[in-house]
DSSP file (Angstrom, degrees, kcal/mol; ACC not computed):
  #  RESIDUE AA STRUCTURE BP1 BP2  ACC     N-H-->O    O-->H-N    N-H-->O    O-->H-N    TCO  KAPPA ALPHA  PHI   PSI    X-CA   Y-CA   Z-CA
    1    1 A X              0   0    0      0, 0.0     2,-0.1     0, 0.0    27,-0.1   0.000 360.0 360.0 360.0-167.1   -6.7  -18.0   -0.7
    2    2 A X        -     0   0    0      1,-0.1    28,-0.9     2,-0.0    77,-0.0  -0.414 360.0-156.1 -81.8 147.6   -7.9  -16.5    2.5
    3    3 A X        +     0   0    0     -2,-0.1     2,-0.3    26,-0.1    -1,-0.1   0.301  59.3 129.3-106.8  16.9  -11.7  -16.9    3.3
    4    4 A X        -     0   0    0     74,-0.2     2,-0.4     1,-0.1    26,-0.3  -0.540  61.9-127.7 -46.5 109.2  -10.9  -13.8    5.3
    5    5 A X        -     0   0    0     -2,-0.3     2,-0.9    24,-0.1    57,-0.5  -0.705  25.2-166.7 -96.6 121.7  -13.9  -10.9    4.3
    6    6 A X  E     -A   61   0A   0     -2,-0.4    26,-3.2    55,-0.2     2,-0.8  -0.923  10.1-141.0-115.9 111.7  -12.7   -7.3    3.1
    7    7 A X  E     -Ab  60  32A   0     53,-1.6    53,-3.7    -2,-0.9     2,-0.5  -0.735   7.8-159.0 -81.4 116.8  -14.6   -4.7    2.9
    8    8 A X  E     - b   0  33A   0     24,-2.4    26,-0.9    -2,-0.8     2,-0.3  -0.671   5.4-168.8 -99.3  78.6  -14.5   -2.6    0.6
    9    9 A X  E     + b   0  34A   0     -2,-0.5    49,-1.5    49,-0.3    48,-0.6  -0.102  33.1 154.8 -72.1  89.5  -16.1    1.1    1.2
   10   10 A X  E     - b   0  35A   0     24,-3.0    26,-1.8    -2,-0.3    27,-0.5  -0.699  27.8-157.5-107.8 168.5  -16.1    3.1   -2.7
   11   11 A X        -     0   0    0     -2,-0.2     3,-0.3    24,-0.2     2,-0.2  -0.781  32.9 -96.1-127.9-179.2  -17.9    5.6   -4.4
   12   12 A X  S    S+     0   0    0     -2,-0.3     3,-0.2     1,-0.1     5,-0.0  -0.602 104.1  31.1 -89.0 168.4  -18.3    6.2   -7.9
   13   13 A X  S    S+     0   0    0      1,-0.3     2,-0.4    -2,-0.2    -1,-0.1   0.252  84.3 140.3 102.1 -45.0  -16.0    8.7   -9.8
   14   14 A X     >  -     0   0    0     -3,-0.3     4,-1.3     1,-0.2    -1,-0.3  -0.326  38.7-170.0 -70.7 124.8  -13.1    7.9   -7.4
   15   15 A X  H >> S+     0   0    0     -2,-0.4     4,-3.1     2,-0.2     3,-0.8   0.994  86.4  58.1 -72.6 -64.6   -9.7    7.7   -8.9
   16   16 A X  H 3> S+     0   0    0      1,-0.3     4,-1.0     2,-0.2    41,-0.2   0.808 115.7  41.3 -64.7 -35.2   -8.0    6.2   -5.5
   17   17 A X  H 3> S+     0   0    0     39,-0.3     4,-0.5     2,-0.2     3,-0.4   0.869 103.7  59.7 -14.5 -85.1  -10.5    3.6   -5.8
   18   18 A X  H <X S+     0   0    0     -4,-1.3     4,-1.5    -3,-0.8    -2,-0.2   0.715 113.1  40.4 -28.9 -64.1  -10.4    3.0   -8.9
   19   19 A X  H  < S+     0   0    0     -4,-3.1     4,-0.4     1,-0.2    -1,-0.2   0.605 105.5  58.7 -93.4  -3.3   -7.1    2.2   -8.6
   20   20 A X  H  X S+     0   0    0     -4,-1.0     4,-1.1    -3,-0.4    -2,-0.2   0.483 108.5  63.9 -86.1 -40.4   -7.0    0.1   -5.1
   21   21 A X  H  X S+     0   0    0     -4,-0.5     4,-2.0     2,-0.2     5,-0.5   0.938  85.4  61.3 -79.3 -48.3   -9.6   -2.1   -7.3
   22   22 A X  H >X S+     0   0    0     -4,-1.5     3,-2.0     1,-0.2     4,-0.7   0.526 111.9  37.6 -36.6-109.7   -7.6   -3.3   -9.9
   23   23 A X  H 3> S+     0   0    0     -4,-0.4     4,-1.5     1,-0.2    -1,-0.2   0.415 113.7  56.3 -10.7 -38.4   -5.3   -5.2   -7.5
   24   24 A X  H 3X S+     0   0    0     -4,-1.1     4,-0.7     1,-0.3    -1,-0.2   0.865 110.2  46.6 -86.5 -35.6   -8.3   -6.4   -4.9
   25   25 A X  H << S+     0   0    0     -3,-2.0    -1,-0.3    -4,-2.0    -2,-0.2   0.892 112.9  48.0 -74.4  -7.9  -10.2   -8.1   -7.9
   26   26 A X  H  < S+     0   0    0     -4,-0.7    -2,-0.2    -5,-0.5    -1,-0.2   0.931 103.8  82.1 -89.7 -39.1   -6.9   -9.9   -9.3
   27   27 A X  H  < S-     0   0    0     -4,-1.5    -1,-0.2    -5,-0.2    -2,-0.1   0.579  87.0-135.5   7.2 -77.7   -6.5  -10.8   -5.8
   28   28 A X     <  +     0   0    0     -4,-0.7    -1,-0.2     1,-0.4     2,-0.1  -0.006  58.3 135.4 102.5 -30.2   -8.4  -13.8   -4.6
   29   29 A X  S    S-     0   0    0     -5,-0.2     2,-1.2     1,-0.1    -1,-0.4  -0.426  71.8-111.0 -84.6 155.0   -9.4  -12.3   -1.8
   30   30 A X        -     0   0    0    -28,-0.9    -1,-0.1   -26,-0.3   -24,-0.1  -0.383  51.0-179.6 -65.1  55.0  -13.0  -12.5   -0.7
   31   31 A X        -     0   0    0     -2,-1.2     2,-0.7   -26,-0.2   -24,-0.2  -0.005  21.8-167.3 169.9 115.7  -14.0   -8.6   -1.4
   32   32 A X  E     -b    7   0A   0    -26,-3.2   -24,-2.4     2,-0.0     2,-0.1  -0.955  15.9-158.2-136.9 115.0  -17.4   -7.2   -0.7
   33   33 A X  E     -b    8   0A   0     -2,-0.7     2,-0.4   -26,-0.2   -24,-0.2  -0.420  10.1-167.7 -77.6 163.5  -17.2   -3.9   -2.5
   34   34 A X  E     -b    9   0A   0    -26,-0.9   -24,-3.0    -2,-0.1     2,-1.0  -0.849  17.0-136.8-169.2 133.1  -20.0   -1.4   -1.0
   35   35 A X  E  >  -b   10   0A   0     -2,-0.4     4,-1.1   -26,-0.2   -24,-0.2  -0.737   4.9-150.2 -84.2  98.2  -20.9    1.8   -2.6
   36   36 A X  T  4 S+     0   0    0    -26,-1.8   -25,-0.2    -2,-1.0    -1,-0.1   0.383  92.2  56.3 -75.4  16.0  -21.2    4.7    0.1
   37   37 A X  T  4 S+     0   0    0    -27,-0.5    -1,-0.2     1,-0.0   -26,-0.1   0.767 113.6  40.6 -93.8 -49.1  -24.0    6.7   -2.1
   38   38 A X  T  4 S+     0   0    0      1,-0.1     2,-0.7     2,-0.0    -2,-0.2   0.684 114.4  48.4 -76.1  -5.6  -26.1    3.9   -2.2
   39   39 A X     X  -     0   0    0     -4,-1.1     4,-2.0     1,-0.2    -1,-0.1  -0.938  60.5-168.7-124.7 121.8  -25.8    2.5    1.2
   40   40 A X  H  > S+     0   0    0     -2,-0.7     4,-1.8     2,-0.2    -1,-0.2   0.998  90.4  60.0 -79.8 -76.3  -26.3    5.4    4.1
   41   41 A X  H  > S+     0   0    0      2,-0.2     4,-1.3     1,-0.2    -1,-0.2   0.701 103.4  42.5 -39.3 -44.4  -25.1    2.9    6.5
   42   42 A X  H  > S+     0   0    0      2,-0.2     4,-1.2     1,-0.2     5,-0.4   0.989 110.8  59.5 -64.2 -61.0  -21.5    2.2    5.0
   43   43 A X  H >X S+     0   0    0     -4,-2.0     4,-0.9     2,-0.2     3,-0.8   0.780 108.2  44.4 -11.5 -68.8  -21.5    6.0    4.6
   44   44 A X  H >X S+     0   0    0     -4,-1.8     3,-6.6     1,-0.2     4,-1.1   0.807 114.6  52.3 -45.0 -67.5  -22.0    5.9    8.6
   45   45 A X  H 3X S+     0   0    0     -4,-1.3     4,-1.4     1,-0.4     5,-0.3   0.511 109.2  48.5 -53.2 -51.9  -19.2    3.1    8.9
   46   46 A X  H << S+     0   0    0     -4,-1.2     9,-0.5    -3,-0.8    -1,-0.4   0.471 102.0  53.9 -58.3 -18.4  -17.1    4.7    7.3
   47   47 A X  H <<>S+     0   0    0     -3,-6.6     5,-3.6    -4,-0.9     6,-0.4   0.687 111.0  56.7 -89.4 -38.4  -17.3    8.3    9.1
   48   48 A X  H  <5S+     0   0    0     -4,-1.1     3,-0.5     1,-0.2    -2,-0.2   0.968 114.7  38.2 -52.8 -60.2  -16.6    6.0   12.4
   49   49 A X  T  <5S+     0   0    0     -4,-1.4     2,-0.4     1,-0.3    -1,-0.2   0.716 119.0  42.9 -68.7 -36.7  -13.4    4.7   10.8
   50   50 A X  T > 5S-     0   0    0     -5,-0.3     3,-2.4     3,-0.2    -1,-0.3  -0.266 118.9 -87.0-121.1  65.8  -12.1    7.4    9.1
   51   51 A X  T 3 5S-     0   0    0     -3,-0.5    -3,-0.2    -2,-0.4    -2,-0.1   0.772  93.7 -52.7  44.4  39.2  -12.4   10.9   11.8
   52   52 A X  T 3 <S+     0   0    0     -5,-3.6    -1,-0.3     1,-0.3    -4,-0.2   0.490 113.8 129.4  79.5  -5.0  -16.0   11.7   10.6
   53   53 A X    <   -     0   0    0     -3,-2.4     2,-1.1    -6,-0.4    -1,-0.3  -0.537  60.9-138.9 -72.6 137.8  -14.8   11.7    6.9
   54   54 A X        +     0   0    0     -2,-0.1     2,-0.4    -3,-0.1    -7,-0.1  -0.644  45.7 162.7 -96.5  70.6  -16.2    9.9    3.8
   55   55 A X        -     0   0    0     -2,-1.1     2,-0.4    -9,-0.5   -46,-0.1  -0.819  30.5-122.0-103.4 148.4  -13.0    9.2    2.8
   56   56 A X  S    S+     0   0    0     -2,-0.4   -39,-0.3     1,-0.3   -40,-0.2  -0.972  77.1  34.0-152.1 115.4  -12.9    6.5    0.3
   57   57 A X        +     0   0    0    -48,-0.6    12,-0.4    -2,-0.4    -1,-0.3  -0.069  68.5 164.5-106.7 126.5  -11.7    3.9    0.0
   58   58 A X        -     0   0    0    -49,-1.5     2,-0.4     9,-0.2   -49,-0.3  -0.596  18.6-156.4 -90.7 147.2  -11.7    2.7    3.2
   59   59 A X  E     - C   0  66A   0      7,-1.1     7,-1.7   -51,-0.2     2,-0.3  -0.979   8.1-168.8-152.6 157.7  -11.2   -0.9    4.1
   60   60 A X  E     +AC   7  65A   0    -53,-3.7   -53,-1.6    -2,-0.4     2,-0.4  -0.913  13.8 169.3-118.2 129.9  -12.2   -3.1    7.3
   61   61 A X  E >   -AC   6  64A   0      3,-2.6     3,-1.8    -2,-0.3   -55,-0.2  -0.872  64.6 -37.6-140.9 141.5  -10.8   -6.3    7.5
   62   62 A X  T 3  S-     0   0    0    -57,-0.5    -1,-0.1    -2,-0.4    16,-0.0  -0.475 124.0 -35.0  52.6-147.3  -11.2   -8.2   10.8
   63   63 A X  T 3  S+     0   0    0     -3,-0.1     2,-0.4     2,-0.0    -1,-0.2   0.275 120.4  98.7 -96.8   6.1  -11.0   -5.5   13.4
   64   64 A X  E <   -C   61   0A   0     -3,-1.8    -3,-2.6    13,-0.1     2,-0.3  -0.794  58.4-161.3-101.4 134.2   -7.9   -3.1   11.1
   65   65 A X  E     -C   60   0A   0     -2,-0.4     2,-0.3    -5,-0.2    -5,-0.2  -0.905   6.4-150.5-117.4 149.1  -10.0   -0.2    9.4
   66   66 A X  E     -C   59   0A   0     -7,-1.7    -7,-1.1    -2,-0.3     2,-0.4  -0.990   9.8-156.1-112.2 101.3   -7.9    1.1    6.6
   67   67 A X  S    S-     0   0    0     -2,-0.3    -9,-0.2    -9,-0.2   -11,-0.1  -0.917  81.0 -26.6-107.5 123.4   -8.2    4.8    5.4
   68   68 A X  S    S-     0   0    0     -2,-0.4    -1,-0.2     1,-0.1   -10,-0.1   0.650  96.6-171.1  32.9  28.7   -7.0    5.1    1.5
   69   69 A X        -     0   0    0    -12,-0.4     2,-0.2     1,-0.2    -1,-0.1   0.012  24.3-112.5 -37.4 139.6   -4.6    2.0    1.8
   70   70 A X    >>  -     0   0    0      1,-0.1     3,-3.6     4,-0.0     4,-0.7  -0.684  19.6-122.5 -93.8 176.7   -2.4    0.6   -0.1
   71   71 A X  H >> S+     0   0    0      1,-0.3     4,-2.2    -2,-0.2     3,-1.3   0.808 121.5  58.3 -39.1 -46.0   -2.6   -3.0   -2.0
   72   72 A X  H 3> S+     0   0    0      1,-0.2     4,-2.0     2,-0.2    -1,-0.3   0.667 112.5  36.9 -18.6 -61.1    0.5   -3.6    0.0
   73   73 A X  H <> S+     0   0    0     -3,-3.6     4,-2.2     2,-0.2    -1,-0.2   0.651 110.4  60.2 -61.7 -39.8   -1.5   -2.9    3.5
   74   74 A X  H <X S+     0   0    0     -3,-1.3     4,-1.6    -4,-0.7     5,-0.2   0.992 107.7  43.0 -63.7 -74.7   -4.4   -4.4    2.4
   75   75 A X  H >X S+     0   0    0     -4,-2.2     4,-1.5     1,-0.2     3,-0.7   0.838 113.5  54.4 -17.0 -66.6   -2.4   -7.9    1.9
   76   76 A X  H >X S+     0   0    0     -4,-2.0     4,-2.1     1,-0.3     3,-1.5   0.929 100.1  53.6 -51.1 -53.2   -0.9   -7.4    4.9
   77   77 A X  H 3X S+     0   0    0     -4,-2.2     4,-1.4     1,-0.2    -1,-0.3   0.820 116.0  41.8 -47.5 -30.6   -4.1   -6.9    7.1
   78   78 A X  H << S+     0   0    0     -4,-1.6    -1,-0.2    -3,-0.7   -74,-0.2   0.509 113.0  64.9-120.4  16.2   -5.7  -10.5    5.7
   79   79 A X  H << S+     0   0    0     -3,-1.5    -2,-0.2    -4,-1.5    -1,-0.2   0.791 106.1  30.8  23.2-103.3   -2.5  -11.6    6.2
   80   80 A X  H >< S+     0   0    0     -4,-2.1     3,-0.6    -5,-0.2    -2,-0.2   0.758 115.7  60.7 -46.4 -63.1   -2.3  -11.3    9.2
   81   81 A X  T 3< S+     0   0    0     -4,-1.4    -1,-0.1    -5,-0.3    -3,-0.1   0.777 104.5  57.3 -39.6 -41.8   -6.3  -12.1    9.8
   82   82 A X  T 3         0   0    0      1,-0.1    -1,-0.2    -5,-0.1    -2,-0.2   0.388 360.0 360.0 -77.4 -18.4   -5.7  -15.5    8.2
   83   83 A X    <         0   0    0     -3,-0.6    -2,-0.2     0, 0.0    -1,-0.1   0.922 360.0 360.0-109.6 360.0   -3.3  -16.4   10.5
């Protein structure tokens, strides 16, 4: 699979998450989850991305930010990144 890096911006608690993870860990793809309560900085990173919002789950992959995606989107974006 793709050696492509997605980041993945979660909190705990979060349903839309929650359910955006299931797919990304059956995946293959390389997936670096990051918890915005514990890390202040993805918080910021995420407020950039998403209109000053911690909305969650955001995902960055290559230069496409993702606000609540679906798996579908996700794919496409490292996809695309990969090629």
């Amino acid at each position: 699979m793709s050696n492509v890096e997605v980041e993945f911006y979660w909190r705990p608690g979060c349903g839309f998450c929650a359910a955006l993870d299931r797919p990304m860990s059956r995946s293959g793809f390389n997936v670096r989850k990051i918890n915005i309560w514990e890390d202040p900085d993805a918080a910021a990173r995420v407020r950039e991305v998403a209109n000053g919002n911690e909305t969650v789950p955001t995902v960055i992959v290559g230069s496409t930010a993702m606000v609540n995606p679906s798996f579908a989107e996700v794919e496409a974006a490292v996809k695309a990144a990969s090629a």
